[in-house]
Rosetta silent file (secondary structure, phi, psi, omega in degrees, C-alpha in Angstrom):
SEQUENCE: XXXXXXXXXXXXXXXXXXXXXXXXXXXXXXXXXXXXXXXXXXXXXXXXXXXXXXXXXXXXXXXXXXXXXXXXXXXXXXXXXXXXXXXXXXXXXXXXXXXXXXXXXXXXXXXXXXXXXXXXXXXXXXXXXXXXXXXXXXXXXXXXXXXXXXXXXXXXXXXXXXXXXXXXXXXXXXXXXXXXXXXXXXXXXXXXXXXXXXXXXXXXXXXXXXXXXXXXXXXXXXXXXXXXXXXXXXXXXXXXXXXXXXXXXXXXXXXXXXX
SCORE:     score description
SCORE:     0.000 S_00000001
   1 L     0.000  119.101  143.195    0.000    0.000    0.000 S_00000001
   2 E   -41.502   75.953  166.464    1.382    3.359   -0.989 S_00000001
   3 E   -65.935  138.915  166.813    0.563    6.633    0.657 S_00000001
   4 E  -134.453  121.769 -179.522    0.973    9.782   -1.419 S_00000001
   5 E  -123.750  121.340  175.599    0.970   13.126    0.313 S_00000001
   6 E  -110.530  108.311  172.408    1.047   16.325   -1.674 S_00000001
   7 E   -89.397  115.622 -170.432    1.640   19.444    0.115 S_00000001
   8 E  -135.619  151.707 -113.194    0.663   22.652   -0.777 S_00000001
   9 L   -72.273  -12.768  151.308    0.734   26.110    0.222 S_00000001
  10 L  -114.494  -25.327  172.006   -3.171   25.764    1.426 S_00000001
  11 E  -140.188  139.645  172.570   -4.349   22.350    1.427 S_00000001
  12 E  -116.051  141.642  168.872   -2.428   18.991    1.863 S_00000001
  13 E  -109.703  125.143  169.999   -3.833   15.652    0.159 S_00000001
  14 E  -127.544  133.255 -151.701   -3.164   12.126    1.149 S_00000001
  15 E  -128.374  150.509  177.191   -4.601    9.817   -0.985 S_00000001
  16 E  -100.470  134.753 -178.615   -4.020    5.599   -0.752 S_00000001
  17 E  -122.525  116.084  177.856   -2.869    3.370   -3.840 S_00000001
  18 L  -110.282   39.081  168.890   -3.444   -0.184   -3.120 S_00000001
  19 L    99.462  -22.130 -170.564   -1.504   -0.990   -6.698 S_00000001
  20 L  -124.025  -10.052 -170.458   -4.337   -1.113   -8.670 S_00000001
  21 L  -162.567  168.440 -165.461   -6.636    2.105   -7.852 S_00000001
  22 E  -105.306  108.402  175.693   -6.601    5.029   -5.475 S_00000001
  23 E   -57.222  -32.789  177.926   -8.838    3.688   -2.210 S_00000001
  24 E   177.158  176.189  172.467   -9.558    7.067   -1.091 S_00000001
  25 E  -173.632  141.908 -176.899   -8.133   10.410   -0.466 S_00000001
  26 E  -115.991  174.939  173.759   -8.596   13.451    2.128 S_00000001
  27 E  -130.939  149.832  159.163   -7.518   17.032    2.417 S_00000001
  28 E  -167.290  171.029 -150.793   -6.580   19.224    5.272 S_00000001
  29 L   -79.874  142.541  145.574   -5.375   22.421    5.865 S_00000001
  30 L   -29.238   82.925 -168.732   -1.348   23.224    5.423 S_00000001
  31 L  -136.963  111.257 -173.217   -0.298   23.849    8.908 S_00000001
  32 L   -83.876    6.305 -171.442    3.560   23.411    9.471 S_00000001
  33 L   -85.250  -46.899 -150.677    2.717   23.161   13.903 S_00000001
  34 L   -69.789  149.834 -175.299    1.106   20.159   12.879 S_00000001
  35 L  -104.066  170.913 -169.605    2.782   17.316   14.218 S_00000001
  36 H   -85.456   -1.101  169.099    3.172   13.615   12.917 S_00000001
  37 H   -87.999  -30.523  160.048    1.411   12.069   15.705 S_00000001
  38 H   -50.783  -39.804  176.528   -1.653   14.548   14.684 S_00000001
  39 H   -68.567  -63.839  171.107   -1.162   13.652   11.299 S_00000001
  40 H   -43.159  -39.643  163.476   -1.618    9.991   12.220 S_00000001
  41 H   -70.513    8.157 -160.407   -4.598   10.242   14.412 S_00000001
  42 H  -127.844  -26.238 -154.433   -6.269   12.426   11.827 S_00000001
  43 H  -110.875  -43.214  175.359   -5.403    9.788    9.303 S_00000001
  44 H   -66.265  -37.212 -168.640   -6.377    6.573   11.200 S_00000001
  45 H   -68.089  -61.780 -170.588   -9.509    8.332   12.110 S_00000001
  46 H   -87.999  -12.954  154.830  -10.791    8.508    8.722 S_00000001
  47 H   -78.793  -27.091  146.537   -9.705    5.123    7.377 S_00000001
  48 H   -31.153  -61.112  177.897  -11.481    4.073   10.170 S_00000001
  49 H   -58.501  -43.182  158.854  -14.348    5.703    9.007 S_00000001
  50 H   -12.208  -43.433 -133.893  -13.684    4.228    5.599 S_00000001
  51 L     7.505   76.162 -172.982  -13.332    1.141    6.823 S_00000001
  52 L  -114.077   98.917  167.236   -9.948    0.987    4.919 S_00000001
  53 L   -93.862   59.135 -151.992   -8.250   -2.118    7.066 S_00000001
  54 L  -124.418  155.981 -163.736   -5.117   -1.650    5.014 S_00000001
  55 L  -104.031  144.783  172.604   -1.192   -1.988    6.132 S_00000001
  56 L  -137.257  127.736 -160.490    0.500    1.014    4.663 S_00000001
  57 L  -148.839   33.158  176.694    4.183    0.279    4.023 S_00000001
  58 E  -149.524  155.247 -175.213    5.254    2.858    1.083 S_00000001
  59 E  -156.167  137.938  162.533    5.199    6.559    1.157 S_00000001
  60 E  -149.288  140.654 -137.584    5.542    9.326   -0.886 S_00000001
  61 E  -136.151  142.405  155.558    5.667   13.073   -0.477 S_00000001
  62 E  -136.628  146.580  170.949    5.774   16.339   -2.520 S_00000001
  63 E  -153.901  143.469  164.002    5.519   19.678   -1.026 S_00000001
  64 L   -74.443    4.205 -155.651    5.690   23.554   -1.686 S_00000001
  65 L  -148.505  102.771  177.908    6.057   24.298    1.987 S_00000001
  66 L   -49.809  -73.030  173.918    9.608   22.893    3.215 S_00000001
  67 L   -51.263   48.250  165.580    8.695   23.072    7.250 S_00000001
  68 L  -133.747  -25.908 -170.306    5.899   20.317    7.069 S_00000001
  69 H   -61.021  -56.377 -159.162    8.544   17.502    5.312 S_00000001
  70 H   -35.341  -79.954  164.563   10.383   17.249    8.435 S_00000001
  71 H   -46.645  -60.738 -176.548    6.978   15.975   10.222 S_00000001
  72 H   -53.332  -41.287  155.384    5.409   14.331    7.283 S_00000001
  73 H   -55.760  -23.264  169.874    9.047   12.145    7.677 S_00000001
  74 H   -85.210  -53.051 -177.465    8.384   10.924   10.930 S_00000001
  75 H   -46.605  -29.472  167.870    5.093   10.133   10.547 S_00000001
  76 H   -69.118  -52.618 -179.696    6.353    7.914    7.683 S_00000001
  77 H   -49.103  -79.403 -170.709    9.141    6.696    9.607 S_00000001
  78 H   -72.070  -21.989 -154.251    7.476    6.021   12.989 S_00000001
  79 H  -101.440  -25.697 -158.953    3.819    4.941   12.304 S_00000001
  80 H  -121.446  -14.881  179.983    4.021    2.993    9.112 S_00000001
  81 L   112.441   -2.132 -163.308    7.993    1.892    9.119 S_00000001
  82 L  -109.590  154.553  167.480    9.146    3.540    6.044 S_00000001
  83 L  -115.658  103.155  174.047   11.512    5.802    4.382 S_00000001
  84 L   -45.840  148.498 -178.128    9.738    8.214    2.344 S_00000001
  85 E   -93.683  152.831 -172.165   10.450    9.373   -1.165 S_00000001
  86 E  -120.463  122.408 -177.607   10.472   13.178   -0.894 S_00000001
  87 E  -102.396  117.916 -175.911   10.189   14.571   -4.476 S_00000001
  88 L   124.472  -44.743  172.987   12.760   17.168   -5.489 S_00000001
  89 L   -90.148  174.504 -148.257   15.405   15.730   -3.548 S_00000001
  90 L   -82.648    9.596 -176.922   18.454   14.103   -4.495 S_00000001
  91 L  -116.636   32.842  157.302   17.376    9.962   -3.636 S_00000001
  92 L  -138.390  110.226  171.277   13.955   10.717   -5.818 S_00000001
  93 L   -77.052  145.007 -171.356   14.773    9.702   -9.109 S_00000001
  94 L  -125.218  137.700  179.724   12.732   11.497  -12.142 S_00000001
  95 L   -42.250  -39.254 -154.024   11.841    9.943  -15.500 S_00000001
  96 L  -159.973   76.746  165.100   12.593   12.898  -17.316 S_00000001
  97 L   -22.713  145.588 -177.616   15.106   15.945  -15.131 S_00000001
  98 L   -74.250  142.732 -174.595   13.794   19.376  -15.300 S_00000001
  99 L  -123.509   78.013 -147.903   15.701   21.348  -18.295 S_00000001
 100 L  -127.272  156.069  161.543   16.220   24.900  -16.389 S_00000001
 101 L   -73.012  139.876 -164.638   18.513   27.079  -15.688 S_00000001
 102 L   -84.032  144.496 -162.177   21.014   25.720  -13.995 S_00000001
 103 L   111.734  -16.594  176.329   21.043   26.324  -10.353 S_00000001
 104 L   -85.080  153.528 -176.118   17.210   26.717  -10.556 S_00000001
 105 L   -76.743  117.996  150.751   14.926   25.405   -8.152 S_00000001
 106 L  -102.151   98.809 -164.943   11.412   23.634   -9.403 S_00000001
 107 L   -40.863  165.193  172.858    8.740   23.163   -7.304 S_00000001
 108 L   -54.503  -46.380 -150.913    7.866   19.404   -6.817 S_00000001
 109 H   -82.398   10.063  164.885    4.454   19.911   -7.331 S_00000001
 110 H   -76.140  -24.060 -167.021    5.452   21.376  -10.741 S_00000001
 111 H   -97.359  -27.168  178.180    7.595   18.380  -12.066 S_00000001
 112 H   -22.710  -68.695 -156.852    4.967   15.983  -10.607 S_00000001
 113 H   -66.642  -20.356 -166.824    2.046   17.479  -12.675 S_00000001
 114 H   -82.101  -37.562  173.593    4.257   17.756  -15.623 S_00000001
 115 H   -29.256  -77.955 -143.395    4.846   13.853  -15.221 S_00000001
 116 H   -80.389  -36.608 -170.850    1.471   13.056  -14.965 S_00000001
 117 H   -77.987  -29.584 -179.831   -0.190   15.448  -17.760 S_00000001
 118 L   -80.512  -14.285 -172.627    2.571   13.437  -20.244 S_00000001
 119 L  -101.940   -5.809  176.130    1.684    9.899  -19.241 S_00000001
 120 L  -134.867   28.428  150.183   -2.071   10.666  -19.688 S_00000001
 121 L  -174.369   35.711  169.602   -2.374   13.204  -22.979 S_00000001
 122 L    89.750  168.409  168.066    1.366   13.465  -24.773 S_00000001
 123 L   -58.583  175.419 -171.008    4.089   15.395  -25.508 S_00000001
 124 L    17.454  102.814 -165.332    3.653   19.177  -25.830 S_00000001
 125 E  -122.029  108.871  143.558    1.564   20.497  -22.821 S_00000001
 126 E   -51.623  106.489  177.725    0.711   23.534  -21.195 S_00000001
 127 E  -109.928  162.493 -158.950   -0.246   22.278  -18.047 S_00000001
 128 L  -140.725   83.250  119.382   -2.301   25.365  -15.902 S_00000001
 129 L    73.917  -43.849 -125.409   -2.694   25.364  -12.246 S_00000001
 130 L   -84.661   79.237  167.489   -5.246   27.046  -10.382 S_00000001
 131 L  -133.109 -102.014  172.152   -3.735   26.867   -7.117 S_00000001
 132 L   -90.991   23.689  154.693   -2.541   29.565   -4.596 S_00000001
 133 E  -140.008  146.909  177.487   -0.705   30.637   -7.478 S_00000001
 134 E  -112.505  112.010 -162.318   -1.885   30.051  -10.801 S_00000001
 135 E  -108.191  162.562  152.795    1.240   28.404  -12.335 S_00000001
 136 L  -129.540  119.146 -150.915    2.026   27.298  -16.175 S_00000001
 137 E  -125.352  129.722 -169.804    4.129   24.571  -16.895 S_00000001
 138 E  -101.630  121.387 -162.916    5.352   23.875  -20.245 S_00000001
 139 E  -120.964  125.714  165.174    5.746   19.945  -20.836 S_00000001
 140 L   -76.279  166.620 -149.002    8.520   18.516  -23.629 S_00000001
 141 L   -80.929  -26.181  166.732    8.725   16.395  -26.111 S_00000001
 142 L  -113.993   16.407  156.170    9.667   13.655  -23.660 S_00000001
 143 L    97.261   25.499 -159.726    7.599   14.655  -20.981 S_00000001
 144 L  -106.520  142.016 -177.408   10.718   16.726  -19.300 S_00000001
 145 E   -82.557  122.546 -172.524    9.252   20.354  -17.389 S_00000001
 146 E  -134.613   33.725  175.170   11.048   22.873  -19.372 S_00000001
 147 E   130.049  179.346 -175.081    9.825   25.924  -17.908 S_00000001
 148 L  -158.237 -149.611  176.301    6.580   27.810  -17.127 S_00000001
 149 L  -143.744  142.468  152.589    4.545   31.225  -15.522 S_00000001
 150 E  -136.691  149.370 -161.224    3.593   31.781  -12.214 S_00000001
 151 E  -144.241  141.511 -170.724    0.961   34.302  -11.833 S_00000001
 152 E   -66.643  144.065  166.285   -0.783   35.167   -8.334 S_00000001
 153 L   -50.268  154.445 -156.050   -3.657   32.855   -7.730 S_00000001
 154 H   -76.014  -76.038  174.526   -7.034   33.830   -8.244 S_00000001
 155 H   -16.988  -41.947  171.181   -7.981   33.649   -4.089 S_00000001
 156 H   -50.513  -66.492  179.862   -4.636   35.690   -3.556 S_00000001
 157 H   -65.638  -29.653  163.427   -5.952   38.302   -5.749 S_00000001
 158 H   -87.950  -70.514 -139.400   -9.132   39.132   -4.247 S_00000001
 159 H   -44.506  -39.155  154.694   -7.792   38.386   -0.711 S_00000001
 160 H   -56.322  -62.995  137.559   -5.770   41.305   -2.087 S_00000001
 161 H    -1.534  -57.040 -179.312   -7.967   43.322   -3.134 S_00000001
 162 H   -89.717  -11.951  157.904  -10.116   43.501   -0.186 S_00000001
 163 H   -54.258  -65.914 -164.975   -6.831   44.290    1.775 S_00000001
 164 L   -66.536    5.981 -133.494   -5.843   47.067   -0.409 S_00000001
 165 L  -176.672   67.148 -133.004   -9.089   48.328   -0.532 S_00000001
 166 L   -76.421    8.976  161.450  -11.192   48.831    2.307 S_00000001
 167 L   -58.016  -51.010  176.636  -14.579   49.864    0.475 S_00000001
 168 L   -36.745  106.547  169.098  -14.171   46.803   -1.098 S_00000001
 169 L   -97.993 -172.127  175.565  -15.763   43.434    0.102 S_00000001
 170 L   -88.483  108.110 -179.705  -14.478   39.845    0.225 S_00000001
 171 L   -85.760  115.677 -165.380  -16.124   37.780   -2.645 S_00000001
 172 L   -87.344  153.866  176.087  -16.096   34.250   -3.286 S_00000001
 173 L   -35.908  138.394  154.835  -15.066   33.404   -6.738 S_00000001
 174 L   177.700  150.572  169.356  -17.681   32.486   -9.345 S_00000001
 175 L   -60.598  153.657 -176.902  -18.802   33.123  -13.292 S_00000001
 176 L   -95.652  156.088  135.512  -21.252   36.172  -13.420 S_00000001
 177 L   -21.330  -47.144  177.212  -24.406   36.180  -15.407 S_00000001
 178 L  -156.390  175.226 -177.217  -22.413   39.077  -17.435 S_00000001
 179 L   -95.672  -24.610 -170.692  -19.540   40.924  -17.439 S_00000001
 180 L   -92.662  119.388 -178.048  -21.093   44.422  -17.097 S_00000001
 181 L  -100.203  157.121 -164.990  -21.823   44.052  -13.288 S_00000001
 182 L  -127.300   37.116  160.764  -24.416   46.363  -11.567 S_00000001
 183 L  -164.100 -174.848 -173.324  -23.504   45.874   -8.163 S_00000001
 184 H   -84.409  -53.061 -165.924  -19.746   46.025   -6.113 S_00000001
 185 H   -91.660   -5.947  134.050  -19.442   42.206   -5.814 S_00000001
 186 H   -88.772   10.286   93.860  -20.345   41.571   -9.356 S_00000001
 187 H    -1.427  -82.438  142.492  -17.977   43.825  -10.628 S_00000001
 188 H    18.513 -112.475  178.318  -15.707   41.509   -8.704 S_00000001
 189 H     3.912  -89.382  147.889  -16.785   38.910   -9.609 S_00000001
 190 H    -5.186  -55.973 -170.438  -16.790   39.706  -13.057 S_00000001
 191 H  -101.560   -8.415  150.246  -13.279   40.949  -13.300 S_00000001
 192 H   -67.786  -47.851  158.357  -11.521   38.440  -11.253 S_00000001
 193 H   -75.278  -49.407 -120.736  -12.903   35.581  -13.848 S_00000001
 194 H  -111.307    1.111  144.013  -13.184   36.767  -16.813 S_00000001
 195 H   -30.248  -69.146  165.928   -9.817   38.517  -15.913 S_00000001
 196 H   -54.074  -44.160 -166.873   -8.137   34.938  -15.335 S_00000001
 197 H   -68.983  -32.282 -170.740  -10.356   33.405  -18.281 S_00000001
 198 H   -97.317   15.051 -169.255   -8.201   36.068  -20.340 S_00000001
 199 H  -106.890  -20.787 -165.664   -4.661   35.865  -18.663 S_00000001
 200 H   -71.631  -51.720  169.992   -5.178   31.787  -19.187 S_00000001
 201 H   -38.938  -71.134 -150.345   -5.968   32.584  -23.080 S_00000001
 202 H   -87.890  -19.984 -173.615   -3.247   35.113  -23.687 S_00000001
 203 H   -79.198  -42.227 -175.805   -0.477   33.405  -21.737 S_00000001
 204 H   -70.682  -30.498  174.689   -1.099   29.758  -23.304 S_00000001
 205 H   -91.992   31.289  145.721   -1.378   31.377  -26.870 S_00000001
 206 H  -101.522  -47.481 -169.258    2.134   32.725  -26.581 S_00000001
 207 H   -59.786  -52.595 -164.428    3.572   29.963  -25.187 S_00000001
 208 H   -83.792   -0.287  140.982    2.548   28.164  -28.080 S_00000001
 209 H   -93.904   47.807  169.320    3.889   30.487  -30.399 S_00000001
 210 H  -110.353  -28.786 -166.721    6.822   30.786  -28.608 S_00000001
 211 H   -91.364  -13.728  179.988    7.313   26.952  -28.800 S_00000001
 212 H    75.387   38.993 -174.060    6.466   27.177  -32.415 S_00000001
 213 L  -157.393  168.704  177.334    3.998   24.426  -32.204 S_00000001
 214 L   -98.548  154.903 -170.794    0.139   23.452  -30.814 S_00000001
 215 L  -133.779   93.790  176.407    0.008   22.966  -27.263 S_00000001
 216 E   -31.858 -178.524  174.906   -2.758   21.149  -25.225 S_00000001
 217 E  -134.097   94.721  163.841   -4.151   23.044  -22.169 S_00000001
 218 E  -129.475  136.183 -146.171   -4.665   20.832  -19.496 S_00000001
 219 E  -125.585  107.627  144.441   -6.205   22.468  -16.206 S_00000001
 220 L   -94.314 -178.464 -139.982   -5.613   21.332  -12.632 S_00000001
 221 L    42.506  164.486 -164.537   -6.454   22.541   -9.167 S_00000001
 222 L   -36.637  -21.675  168.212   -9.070   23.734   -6.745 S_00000001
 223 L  -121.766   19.329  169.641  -10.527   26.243   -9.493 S_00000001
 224 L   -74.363  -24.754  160.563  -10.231   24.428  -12.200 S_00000001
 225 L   -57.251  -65.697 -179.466  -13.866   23.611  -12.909 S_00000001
 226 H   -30.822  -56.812 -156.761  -15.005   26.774  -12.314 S_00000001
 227 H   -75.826   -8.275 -144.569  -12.761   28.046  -14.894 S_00000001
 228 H   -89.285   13.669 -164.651  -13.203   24.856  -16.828 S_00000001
 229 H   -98.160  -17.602  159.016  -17.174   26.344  -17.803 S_00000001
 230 L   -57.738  122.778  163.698  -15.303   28.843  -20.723 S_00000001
 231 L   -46.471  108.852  177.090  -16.101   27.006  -23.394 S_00000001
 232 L    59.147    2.609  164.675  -12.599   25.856  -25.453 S_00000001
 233 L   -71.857  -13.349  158.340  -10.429   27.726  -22.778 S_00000001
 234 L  -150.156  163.443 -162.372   -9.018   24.257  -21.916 S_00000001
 235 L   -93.401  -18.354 -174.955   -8.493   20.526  -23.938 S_00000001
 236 E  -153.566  147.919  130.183   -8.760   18.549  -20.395 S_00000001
 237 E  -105.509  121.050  175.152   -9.603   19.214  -16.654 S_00000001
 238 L  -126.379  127.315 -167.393   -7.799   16.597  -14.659 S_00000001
 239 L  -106.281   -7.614  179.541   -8.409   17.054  -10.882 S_00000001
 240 L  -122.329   40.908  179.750   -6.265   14.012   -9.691 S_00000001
 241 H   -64.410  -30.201 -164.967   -3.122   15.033  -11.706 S_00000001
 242 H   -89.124  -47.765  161.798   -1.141   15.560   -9.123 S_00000001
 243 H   -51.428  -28.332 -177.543   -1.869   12.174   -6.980 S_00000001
 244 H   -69.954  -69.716  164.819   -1.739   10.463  -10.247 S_00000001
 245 H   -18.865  -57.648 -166.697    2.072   12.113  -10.771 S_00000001
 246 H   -57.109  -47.645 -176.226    3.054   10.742   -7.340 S_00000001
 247 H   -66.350  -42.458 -169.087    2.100    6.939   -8.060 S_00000001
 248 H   -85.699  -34.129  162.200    3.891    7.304  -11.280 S_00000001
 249 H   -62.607  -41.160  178.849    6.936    8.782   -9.883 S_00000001
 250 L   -84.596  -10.923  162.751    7.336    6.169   -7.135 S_00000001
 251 L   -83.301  -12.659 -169.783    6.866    3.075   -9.968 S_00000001
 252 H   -82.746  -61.639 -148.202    9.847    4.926  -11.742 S_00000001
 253 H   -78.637   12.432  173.771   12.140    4.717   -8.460 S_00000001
 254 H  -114.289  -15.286 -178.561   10.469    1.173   -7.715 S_00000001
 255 H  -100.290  -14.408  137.331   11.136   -0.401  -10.605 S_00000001
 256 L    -1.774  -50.473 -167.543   14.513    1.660  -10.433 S_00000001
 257 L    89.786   20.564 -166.460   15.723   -0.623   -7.535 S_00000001
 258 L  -107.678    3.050 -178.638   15.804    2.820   -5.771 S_00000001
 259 L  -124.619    0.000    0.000   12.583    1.856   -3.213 S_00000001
């Protein structure tokens, strides 16, 4: 049994692979305090609930937020017996090295997704994001990350807003009825999607003339539906891209000999 935990800068996911399918998977909030005996009672608790009777005796981790690995290693270490693969460091081997400048740093959850969008819709990818940053990751001809965008996240930007802006209130995210809005939070609204529907549009149609070639669009994270309701603004929504990535990474370094 396989755990895969992907951490990110608002929500962490741990999801189970019992070799042939993903048994379940939860979320909770990104809290680096938390400790790994809380992560284990928090974890037990709902396979309990599950009733998921399952030995877990593989682990694998990506994260944007360095202080939580530390914990997320012990809990692998003490509770289930394991030495986690931590993706991004140097004992987690990757099918296809990031092709960067050298000295730069890639997030994990960037080469993950890049992984994962090539083993399920080809070469040449845009893959797009929507998480607290709305990133773009440019996928190669052999499925190698070979650069991107990162652009503040949509939640970022109105949380900003209504910071900067104290008439202003705090609006949850959604398509409007129209774009000319006739009130303060559809106005918002309004200009925070169809803003985004037009940064996703103008960013992806450069990249692909930049690469000199067409480029799927394929759209993960927490706002990706929403955004996924434009009509031809993306070729896929895949919402388990990232868990998928993980599973795929840890069959490279298991069949590897490196697990």
């Amino acid at each position: 049994m396989l755990l895969c935990i992907d951490t990110g800068n608002t929500n962490s996911m741990f999801s189970i692979w019992d070799g042939e399918k993903f048994l379940s998977t939860w979320r909770i909030a990104t809290d680096h305090r938390r400790t790994a005996d809380e992560y284990y009672v928090w974890l037990r608790s709902l396979m309990g609930l599950h009733q998921l009777d399952v030995t877990i005796d593989q682990c694998i981790i990506s994260s944007t937020v360095p202080r939580v690995v530390f914990n997320l290693r012990v809990l692998c270490n003490r509770y289930f017996d394991t030495r986690p693969l931590v993706v991004g460091k140097p004992d987690c081997l990757l099918p296809a090295p990031p092709r960067v400048d050298p000295g730069a740093v890639v997030g994990p959850d960037r080469i993950v997704n890049t992984w994962a969008a090539f083993d399920r819709y080809g070469p040449d990818l845009t893959v797009v994001d929507f998480g607290t940053a709305t990133t773009f990751d440019v996928v190669g001809h052999d499925g190698a990350y070979v650069g991107g965008v990162i652009a503040p996240g949509v939640n970022l930007s109105l949380e900003a807003l209504h910071m900067g802006a104290a008439s202003l209130p705090h609006v949850d995210v959604t398509r409007p009825a129209q774009v000319i809005g006739t009130n303060t939070v559809a106005c918002i609204q309004s200009g925070v999607f169809w803003g985004y529907t037009g940064l996703v549009r103008e960013i992806c149609g450069r990249i692909a003339e930049e690469r000199r070639r067409a480029m799927k669009i394929i759209a993960t994270g927490g706002l990706a539906a929403l955004f996924d309701q434009t009509e031809g603004l993306f070729d896929s929504w895949d919402d388990d891209l990232t868990i998928h990535g993980l599973r795929l990474i840890h069959d490279f370094n298991r069949e590897a000999g490196n697990v």
